[in-house]
N, C-alpha and C positions, 0 to 999 in steps of 0.2 A: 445619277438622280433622274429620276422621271419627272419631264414638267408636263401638269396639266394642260387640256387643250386651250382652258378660260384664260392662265397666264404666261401661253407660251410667246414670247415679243415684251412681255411686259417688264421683263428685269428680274424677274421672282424664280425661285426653285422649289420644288415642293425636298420638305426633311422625308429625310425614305432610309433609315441607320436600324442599326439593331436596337435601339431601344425606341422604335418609333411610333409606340404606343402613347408615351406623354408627347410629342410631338406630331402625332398624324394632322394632318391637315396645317401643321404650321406651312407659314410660306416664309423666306428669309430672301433677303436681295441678293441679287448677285456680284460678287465683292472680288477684288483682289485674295491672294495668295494671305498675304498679311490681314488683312480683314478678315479670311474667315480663321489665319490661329486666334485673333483677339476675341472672337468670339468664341472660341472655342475654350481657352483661355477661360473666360466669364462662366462659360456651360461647368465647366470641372469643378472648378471654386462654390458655383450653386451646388454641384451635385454636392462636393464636401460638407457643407451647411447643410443641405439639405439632411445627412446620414449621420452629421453632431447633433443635431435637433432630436431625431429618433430614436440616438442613443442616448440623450437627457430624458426623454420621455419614458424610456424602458427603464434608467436609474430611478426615475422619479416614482414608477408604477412599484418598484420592488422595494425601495425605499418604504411608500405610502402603508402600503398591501398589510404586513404585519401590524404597524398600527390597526386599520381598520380594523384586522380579524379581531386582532384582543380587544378592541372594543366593543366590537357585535356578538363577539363570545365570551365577553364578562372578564377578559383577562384583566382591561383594563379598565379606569375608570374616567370621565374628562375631570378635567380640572376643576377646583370650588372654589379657587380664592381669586377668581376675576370678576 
């Protein structure tokens, strides 16, 4: 990892990973062995969340979609008795 010259002394490391696009300019402390799997640890668990969320989101779209069409194309009708 490359440290900046602003936090080099400071305790910090700059994230420098293959996916260091959502983390550029993150800075993380410098931690034990164990510290950074726990963190690492947490990062995974969000990635997983993060990639169940997108995949609700794409059920939801494909789910939705046919509704909308039949009703913007007269398939359907809404409801009357609410």
């Amino acid at each position: 990892m490359r440290v900046p010259r602003e936090h080099r002394g400071a305790g910090f490391l700059e994230v420098n990973a293959k996916n260091s696009d959502r983390f550029r300019g993150s800075r993380i402390p410098r931690m034990s062995i164990d510290g950074r799997r726990l963190y690492g640890t947490a990062f995974r668990t969000l990635g997983k969340f993060e990639r169940r969320v997108r995949e609700i989101s794409e059920l939801s779209d494909r789910a939705t979609s046919p509704a909308r069409d039949g009703l913007t194309g007269g398939a359907l009708r809404p409801r009357t008795d609410r």
